[in-house]
N, C-alpha and C positions, 0 to 999 in steps of 0.2 A: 327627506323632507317630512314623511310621515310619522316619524319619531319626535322632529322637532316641533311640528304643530302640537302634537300629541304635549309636549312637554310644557310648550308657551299656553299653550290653553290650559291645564292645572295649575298652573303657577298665577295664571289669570283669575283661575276658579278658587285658589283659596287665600289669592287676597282680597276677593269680594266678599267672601266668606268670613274673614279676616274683620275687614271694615264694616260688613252687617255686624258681627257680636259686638265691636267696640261700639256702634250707635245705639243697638238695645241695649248695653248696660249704661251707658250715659244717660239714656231716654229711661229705664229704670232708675238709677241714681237720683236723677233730676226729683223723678214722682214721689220718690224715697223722701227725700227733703223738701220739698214743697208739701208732704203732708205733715212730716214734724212740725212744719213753720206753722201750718194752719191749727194744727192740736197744739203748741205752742200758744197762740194766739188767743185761743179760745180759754185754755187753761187760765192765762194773763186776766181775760178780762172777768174769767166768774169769780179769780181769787181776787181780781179789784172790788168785784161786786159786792161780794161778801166781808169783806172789810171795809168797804164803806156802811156797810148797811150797821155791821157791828160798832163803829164807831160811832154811828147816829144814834141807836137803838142805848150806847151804853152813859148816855147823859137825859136823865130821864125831864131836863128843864129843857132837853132841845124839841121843839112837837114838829107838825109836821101841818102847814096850813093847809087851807083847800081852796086851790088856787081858781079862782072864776074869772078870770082875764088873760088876754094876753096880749097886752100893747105896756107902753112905758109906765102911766102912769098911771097909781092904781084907783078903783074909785075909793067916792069918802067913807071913813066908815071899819074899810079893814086893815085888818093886825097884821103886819109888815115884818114886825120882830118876834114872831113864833111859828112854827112850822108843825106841823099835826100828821097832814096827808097832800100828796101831790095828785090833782088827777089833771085830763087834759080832755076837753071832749074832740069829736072828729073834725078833722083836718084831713089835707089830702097828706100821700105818704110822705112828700118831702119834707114838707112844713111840719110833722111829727117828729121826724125822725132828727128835725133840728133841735124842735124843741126840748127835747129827751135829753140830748147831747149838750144844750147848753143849762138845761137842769140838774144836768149830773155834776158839771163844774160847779155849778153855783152851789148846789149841796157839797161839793169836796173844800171849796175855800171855806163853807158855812162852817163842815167837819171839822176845818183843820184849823182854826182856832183855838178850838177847846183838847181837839185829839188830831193831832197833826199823823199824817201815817206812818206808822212804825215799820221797817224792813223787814225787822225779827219777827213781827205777824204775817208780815204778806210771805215769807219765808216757809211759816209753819203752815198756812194755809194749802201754798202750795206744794209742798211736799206729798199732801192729803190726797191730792188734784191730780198730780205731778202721775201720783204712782197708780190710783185708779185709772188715767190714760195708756197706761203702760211706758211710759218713761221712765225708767230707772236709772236719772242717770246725776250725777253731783250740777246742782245749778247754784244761782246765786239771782239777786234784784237788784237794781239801780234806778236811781234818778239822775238824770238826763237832762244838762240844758240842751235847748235843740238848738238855739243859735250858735252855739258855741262848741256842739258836740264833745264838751265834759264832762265828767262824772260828779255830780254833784253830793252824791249819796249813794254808797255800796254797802251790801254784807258780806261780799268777799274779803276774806281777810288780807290784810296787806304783805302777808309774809306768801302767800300763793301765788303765782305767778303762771297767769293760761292764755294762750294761742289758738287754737281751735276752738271756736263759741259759735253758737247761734243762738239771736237776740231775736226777740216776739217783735209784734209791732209796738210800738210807745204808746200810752195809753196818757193822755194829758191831765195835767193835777192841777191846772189855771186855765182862768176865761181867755188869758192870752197865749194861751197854748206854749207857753216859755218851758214849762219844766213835762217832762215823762217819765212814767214808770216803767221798766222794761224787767222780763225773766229773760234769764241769761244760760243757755246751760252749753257745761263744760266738754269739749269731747264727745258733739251728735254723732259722728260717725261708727260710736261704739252701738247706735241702734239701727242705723241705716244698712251697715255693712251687715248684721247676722239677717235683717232680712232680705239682701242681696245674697247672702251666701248661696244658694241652689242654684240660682241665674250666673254667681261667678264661675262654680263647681261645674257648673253645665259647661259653661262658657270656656273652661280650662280644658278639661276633656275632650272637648272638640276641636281646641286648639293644638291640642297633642294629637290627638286622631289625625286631624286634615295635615300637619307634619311629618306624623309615622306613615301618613298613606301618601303624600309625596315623595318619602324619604324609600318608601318600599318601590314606588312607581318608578323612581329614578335606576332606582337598582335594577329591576326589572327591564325598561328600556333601554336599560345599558345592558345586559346580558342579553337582551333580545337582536344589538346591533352586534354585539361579538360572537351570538351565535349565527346570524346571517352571516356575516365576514367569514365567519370557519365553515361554513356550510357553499360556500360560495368559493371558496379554496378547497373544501371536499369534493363537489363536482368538477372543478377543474384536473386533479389530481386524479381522480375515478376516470374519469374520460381518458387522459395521459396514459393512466396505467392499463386499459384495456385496449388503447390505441396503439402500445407496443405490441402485443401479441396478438392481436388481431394485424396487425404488418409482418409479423412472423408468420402467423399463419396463411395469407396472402401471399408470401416468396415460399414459403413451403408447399404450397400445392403447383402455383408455378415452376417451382422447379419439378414437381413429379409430374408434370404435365411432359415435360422435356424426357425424348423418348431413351438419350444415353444414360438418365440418372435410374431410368424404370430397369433398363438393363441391368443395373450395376446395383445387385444386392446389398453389399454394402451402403452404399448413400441412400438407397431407396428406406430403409433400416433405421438408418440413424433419421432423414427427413420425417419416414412416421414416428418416432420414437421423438420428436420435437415437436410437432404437432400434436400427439398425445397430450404431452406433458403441459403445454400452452392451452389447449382444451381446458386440463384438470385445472390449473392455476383460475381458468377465466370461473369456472364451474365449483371453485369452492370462494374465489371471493364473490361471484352470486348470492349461491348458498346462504354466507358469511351474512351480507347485505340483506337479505329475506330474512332471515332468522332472528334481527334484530329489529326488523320494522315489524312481523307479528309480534315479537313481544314490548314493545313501543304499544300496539293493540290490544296486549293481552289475549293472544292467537297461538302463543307458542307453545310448543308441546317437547319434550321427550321422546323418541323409540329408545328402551331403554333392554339392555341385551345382555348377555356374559360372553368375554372377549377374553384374548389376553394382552394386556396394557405394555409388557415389556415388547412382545413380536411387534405391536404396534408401533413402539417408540422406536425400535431399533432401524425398522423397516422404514421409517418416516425420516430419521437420521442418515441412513446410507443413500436415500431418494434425494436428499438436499445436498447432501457430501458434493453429491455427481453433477447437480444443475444448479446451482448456487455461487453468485460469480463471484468470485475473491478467496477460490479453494481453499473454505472453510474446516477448519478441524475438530469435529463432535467427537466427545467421548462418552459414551455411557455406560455408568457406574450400576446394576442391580442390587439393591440390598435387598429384594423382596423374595420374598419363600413361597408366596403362591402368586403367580401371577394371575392371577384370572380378577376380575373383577365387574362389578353389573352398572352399569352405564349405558351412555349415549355415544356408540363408538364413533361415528362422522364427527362428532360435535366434539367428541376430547382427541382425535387426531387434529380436526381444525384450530383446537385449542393449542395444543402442544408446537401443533406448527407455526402459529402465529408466535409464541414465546422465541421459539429457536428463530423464523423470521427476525423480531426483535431484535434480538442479540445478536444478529449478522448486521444487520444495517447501523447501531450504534456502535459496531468494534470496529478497533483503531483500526485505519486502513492497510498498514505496513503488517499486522498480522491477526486473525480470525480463528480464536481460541474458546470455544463451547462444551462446558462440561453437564452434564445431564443424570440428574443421583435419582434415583426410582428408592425409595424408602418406606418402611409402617413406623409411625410414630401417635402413639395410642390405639387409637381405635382408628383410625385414619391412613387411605394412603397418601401420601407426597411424590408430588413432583416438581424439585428444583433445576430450574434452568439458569444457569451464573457462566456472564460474560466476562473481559475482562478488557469492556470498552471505555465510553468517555465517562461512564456514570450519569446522575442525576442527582441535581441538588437537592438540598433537605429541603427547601420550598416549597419546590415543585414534586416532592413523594405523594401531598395528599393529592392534585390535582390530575394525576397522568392517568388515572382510570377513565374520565370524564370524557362522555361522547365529543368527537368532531375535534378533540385537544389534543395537540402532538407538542411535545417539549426538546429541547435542545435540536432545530430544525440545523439539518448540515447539506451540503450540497449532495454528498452522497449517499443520502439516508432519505429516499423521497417515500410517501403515504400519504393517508388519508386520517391519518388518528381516530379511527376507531377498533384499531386491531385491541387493544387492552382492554376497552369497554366490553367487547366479544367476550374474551378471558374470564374477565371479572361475573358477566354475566351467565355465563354456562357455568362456569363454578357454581355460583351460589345455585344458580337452578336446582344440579347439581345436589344441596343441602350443603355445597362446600364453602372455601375461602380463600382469597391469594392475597401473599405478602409480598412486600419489597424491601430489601436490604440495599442499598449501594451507597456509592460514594465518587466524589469527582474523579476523573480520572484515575480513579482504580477499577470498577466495574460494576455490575449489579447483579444482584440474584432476585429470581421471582418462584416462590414458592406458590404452588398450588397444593390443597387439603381436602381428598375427597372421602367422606366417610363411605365407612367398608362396609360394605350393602355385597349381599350375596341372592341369587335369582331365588323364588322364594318355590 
């Protein structure tokens, strides 16, 4: 349950995440384009201004009168048909702000008798405009019926053909507001988006981030459930295994309690000579189990001594021969010229014995064939331990070193899978390495490489 919350809650967490970026960049987007619109707009109407003004300014018979009313009809007396200077005295703002607007048409119909407006001007005008705003981008003008929303008058050329536009507001060129002037430009998006770029880039990056940190999370809580399940099969298996010989040990002293077996040298012999030996089993997979929880802490340490490795293997070999059920047959090969070597003697018998373990419980049951080569090969010694049981798939060669992981599980082959993690671990302590060689159903070899260190 605590996994699956864990999982439904991220998955929660980055598609809110998810749906926040996608509304900042819309909510950017938006702002993006509604400023083009309004520097658009603005652009529209100073390069309106300035072309009307030039169109007026370029007929020097057009003046400009000096307007002293404002109702229909004028008094007697003034010049009607000339135009000098337009002023307006105060007014409140709305009545100005009409009368501006309906002065500007009347000056544009006045204009556009003599000099009607030209496209190709308002074109170059805005270009001027265009690019001191920072818009850099290919536009075009048009007039506009507004009833009819056709194009009455363009400088786009007819042979262009565009789809993405954005059009200013219409700017009216009659009293009856029928026709507009509009800038047109081609493809905003080529200015909205570079400056979206840093919000998109953000926006991407954290999109990949909250994915790769889902996509790691998931991984993680998935190895975190199979390593509970195997650790949850290693205490059951751990208890199993110490539960037999602690029931041996249990009939073994009951029976020496039993006053004919105290008698009788023989049984009395063999009884401790099984109890011994059930001791030493319980007292080295302890050992085994400590050894790899301080270095789990980084607590672990070395006694490290000169032995001789062959007396040891030999001695360790004939000890399993004798109490190892399925009368197993080791052979060991010496190719080494000095035996002595400087080590961690408990810790490379526990090792050696765990390979040979190994190799008993994965061989064929019908016969238990163990050959054991002691070798120097460079500066290094070796020790090969090659069964000739079920094997291991190529699959599974990289994963069998891995704590709490045991491969090809058989009824008669029961552990805890972390006897090769031990292996693998005091090696390298060690400054050593171990290989693996096998193959299905032919057998496996595990080579350990301990460099030749001599007590100094």
């Amino acid at each position: 349950m605590k996994y699956a919350y864990m999982t439904r809650f991220s998955i929660l967490a980055v598609i809110v995440i998810f749906l926040s970026q996608a509304f900042l960049v819309y909510r950017l987007f938006q702002a993006n384009v509604d400023l083009l619109q309004r520097e658009l707009n603005l652009v529209t109407e100073s390069v309106y201004n300035a072309d009307l003004n030039s169109r007026l300014a370029s007929d020097k018979n057009i003046g400009v009168p000096d307007i002293k009313y404002f109702g229909s009809t004028p008094p007697p007396g003034v010049d009607t048909t000339s135009i000098r200077r337009i002023s307006t005295k105060d007014m409140d703002k709305e009545l100005n702000g009409r009368a501006v607007s309906i002065m500007t048409l009347a000056m544009e119909e006045f204009a556009g008798m003599k000099h009607p407006i030209n496209l190709k001007e308002i074109d170059s005008l805005a270009a001027i405009l265009l690019t001191e705003n920072g818009i850099n981008l290919k536009f075009y003008s048009e007039i506009v019926d507004v009833k009819s929303d056709t194009v009455i008058e363009t400088s786009l050329h007819k042979s262009v053909s565009v789809s993405n536009v954005l059009s200013s507001k219409g700017i009216p060129l009659d009293l009856k507001q029928n026709k507009e002037l509009r800038l047109v430009v081609i493809n905003p998006m080529w200015k909205i988006y570079p400056q979206m770029a840093w919000m998109l880039v953000l926006s991407l990056l954290l999109s990949i981030f909250c994915v790769y940190s889902l996509h790691i999370q998931k991984k993680t809580l998935a190895k975190q459930r199979k390593l509970a399940n195997l650790k949850n099969d290693f205490f059951s298996e751990v208890s199993h295994e110490f539960k037999q010989p602690l029931a041996v040990l249990s009939q073994s002293m009951t029976s020496l309690s039993n006053e004919k077996i105290l008698l009788n040298e023989e049984k009395r012999t063999r009884m401790l000579r099984i109890v011994g030996e059930e001791i030493a089993k319980m007292t080295s997979r302890t050992e085994m189990f400590l050894s790899l929880a301080q270095d789990d802490e980084g607590l672990f340490e070395l006694h490290c001594s000169e032995f001789d490795l062959v007396k040891v293997v030999f001695d360790l070999a004939d000890r399993i021969v004798e109490t190892a059920p399925g009368s197993p047959e080791i052979d060991v090969d010496n190719e080494l010229k000095d035996p002595m070597i400087f080590a961690d003697k408990n810790h490379i018998e526990e090792m050696v014995s765990n390979l040979i373990g190994n190799a008993i419980k994965y061989s064929k049951e019908e016969r238990i064939d163990i050959h054991i080569r002691l070798y120097k090969e460079n500066n290094d010694v070796c020790i090969s331990v090659k069964d000739a049981g079920i094997g291991i798939s190529a699959e599974n060669l990289n994963i069998i070193f891995e704590k709490y992981l045991r491969v090809g599980k058989t009824s008669h082959a029961k552990g805890h899978g972390i006897g090769l993690n031990y292996v693998k671990r005091i090696a390298e302590k060690h400054g050593g390495s171990i290989s693996v060689k096998s193959e299905l159903n032919v057998g496996s070899e595990f080579i350990v490489s301990l460099p030749l260190v001599k007590n100094a």
